[in-house]
C-alpha positions in Angstrom: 0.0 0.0 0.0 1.0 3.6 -1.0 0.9 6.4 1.3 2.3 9.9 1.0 4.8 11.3 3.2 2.0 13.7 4.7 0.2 10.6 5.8 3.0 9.2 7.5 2.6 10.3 10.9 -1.4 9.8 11.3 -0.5 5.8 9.7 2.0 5.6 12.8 -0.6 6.3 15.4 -2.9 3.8 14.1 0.0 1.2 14.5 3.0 0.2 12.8 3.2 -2.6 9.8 6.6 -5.1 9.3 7.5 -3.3 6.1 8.5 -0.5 4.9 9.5 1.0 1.5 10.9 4.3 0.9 12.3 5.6 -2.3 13.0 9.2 -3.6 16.1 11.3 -4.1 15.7 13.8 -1.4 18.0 13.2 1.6 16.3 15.7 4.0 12.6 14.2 3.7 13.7 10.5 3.5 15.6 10.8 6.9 12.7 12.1 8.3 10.7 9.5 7.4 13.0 7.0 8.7 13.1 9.2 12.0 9.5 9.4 12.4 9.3 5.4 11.8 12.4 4.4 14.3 10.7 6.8 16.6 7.6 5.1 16.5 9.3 1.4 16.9 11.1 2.5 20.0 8.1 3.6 21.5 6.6 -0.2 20.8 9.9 -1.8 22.1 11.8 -2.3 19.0 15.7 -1.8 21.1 17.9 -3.3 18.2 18.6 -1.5 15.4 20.9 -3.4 12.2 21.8 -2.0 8.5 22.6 -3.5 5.2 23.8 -1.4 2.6 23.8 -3.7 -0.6 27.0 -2.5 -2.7 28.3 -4.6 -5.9 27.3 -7.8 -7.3 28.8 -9.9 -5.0 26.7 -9.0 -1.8 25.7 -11.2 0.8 22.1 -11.2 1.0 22.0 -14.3 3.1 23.0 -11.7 6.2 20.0 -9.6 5.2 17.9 -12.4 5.3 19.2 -13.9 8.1 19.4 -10.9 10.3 15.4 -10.6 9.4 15.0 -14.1 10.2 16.6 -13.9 14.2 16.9 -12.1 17.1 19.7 -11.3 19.0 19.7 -12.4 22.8 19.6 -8.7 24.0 16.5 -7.7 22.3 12.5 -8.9 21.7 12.0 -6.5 18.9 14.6 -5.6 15.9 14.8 -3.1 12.9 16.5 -4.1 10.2 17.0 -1.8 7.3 18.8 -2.5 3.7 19.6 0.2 1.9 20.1 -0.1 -2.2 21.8 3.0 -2.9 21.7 2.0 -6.8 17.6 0.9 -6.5 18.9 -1.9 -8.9 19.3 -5.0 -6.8 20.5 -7.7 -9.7 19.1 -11.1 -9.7 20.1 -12.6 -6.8 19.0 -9.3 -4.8 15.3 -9.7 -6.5 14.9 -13.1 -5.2 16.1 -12.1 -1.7 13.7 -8.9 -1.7 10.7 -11.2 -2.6 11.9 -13.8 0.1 12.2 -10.8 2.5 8.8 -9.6 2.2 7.2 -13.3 3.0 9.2 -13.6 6.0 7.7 -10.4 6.8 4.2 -11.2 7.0 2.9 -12.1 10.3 6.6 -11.3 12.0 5.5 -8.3 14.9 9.4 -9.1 16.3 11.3 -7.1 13.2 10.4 -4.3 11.5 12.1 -4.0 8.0 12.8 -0.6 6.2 13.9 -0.9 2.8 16.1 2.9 1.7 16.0 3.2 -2.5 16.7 6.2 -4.9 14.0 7.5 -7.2 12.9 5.0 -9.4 12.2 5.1 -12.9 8.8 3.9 -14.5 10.4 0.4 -15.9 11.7 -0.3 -12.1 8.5 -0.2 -10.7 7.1 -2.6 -12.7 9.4 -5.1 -11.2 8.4 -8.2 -9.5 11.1 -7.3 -6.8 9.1 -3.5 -6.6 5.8 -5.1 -6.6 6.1 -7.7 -3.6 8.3 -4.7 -1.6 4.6 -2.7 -2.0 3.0 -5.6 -0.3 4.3 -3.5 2.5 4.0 0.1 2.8 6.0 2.2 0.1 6.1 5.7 0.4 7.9 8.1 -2.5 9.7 11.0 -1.4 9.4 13.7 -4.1 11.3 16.7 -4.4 10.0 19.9 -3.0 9.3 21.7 -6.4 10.5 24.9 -6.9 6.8 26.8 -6.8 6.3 24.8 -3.8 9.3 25.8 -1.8 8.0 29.4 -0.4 5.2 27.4 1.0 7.2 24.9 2.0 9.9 27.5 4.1 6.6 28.9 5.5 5.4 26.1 7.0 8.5 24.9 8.9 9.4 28.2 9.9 5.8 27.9 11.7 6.2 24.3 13.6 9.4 26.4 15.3 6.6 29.2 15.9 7.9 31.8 13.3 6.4 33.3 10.4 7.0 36.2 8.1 5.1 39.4 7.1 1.2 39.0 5.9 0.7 40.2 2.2 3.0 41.1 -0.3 6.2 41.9 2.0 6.0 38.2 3.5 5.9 36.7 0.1 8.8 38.6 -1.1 10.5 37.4 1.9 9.8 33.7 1.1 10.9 34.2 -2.2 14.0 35.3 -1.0 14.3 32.8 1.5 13.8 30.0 -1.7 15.9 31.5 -4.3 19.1 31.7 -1.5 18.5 27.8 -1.3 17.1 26.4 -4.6 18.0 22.9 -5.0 19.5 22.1 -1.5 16.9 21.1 1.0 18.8 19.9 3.6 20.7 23.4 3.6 17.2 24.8 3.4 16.1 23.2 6.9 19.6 24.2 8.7 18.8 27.7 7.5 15.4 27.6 9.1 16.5 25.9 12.5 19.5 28.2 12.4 16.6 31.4 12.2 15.0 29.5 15.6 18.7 30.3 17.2 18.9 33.3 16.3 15.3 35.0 17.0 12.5 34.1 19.5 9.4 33.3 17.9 7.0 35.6 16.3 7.3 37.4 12.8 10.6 37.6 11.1 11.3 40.4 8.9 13.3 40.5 5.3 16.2 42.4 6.8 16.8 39.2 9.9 16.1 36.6 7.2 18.7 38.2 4.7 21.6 38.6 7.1 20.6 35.4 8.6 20.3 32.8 5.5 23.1 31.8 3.5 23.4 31.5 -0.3 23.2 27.6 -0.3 21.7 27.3 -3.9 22.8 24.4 -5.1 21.8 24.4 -9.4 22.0 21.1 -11.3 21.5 21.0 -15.6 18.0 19.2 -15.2 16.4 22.3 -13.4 17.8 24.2 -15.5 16.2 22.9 -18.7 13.0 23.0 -16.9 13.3 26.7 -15.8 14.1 27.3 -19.7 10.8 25.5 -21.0 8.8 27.4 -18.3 9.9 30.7 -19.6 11.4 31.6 -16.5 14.1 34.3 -17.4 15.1 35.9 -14.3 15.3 31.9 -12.6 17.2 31.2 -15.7 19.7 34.0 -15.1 20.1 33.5 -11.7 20.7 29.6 -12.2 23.3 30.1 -14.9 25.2 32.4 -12.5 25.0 29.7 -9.5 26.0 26.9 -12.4 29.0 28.7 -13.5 30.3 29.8 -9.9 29.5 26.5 -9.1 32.4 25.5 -12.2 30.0 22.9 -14.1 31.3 22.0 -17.4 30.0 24.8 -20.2 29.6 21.5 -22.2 26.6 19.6 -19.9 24.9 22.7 -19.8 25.1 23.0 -24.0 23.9 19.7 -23.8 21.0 19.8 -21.7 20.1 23.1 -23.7 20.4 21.2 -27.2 18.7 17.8 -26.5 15.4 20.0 -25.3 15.6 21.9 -28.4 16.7 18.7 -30.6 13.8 17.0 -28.8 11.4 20.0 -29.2 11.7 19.8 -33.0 11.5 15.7 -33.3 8.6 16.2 -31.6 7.2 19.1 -33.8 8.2 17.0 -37.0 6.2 14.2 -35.7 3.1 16.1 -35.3 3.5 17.6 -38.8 3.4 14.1 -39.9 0.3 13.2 -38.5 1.2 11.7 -35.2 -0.8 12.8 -31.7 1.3 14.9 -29.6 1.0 11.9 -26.2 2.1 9.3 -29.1 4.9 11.9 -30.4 6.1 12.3 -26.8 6.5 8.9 -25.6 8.1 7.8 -28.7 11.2 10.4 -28.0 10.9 9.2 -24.1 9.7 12.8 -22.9 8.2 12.5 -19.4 7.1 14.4 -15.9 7.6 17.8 -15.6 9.0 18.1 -19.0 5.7 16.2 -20.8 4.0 18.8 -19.4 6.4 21.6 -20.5 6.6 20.6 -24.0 2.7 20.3 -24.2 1.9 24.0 -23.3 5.0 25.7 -25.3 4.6 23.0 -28.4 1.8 24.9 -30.1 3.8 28.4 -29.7 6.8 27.1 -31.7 6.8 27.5 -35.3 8.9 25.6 -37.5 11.2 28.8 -38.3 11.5 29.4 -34.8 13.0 25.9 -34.0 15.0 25.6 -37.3 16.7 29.1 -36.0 17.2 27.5 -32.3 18.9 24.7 -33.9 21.4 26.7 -36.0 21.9 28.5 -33.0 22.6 25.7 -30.9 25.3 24.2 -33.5 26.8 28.0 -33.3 27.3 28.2 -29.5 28.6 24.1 -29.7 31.7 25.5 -31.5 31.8 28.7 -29.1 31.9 26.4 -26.3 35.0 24.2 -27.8 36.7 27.5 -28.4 35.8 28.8 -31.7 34.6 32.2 -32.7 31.1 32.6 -34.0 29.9 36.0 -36.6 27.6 38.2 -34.5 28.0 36.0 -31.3 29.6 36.2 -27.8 33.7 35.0 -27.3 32.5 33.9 -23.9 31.1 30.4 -23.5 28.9 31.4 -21.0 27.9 34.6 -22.6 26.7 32.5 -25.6 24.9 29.7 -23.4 23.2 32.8 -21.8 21.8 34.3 -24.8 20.6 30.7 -26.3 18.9 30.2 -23.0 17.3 32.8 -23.9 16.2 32.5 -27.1 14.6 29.5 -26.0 13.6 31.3 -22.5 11.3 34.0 -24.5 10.1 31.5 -26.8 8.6 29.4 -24.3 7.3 32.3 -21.8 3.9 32.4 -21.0 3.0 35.9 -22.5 3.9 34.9 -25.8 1.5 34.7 -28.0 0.5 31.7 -30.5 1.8 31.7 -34.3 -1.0 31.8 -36.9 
């Protein structure tokens, strides 16, 4: 069974199950998952605590099984948790999962907790995957970027703090979410660090600005999707924090191409007759970005894509060092402006072709 990280904490007062799953690539709101579960075990006498972390192809997972089979002399109730840092067990690992969750059933003396990354679509469909949601699997999804204000807001109140009502508060939030874009866990030691600093009550822009760090931490993939939401200012501002962050001018040319290389396949397909969900799953477009290329699709013309491609191929030889007519010297300069290009393009305000 499924539940959602919100629902975590009213499922552990009801009682806790021998199973859990939790996969998702967000450090902060995974450990507190597994601290709000271990809590909950102690509390109902669960003293032993063992972990697995499942490494290569040659790991042992007759300890694993093992260790979920027994009980030490010193203790009535065990946690045992195996962690699968690469969410790709092998062979011998999916056997041992599926053996794992029958020993499960019906065992109140251990309480397994099974630690995996985000999982792709073709993973879950696994026979491994589907016994493990026998149990109770719980995905930990990144806080989104339109979410995070919120997000600040609401942790800053469980310490009994808030900002301004209205406008000012919101631009305070916004603040407080562009400083740590990206990096979560730096997020909540900024917020407890604001509990150390000021009692509780309203917080103003000024104590949150000389309090909170610039902890952004940018990566290529939000990026892209900043771009394809028409985002220029977040575009800017994460094209600054990739480059003093050094990442390779080549990764972000990349990221930038493939969209726009991806963007016209796409486009082609449709002029050929195809539906745009068929055109889309056939060049393995999907989340955030399916969405993304199905509101800025219709605004993109042809032209306009044939001219992001040329331009594209232009900053590719900028980037390995060549000069370009009419164009920046600067690799970052260039990636900047086709950013852009594509940035305005894809911005909400533009208007559809005819």
């Amino acid at each position: 069974m499924q539940i959602s990280p919100n629902q975590l904490s009213t499922h552990l007062q009801k009682g806790l199950k021998s199973l859990y799953t939790l996969h998702g690539d967000e450090p902060l709101l995974i450990q507190e998952a597994l601290d709000a579960i271990r809590a909950a075990a102690r509390a109902q006498g669960f003293s032993e605590r063992t972990s697995h972390t499942v490494s290569g192809a040659n790991f042992d997972w007759s300890e694993v099984l093992a260790a979920c089979g027994s009980l030490s002399l010193f203790a009535d109730k065990q946690i045992v948790e195996v962690r699968i840092p690469s969410g790709k067990p092998g062979k011998e690992g999916s056997t041992a999962l599926q053996q794992l969750v029958e020993q499960s059933r019906g065992n109140d003396a251990t309480l397994t907790l099974v630690i995996l990354p985000r999982l792709d679509k073709m993973t879950k469909a696994t026979a491994w995957f589907a016994a493990l949601e026998g149990g109770i699997t719980l995905e930990v999804s990144p806080v989104e970027r339109a979410a995070l204000p919120q997000w600040i807001a609401q942790r800053l109140a469980n310490q009994g703090q808030r900002v301004a009502a209205g406008e000012e508060g919101q631009r305070t939030l916004q603040f407080f979410a562009d400083r740590v874009e990206g990096n979560l866990l730096a997020a909540h030691q900024e917020i407890q660090k604001l509990a150390l600093l000021h009692p509780a009550g309203e917080l103003g822009f000024e104590q949150i600005e000389s309090a909170v760090l610039n902890v952004a931490r940018y990566d290529v993939f939000k990026l892209s999707e900043a771009v394809l939401a028409g985002q220029a200012a977040r575009v800017q501002r994460m094209l600054d924090g990739l480059q003093a962050e050094g990442e390779a001018e080549v990764l972000v040319h990349y990221t930038l191409s493939e969209d726009i290389r991806a963007l016209k396949r796409v486009k082609d397909a449709i002029n050929r007759g195809s539906p745009l969900p068929m055109a889309l799953r056939e060049q393995r477009v999907w989340g955030n970005k399916e969405r993304l290329f199905e509101r800025v699709l219709p605004r993109l013309t042809d032209a306009a894509l044939a001219q992001l491609l040329q331009s594209a191929h232009q900053v590719d030889g900028i980037v390995k060092g060549l000069k370009q007519p009419d164009w920046p010297t600067a690799a970052w300069q260039a990636l900047a402006r086709l950013a852009m290009m594509l940035c305005g393009l894809c911005a909400p305000g533009v208007p559809r072709p005819r």
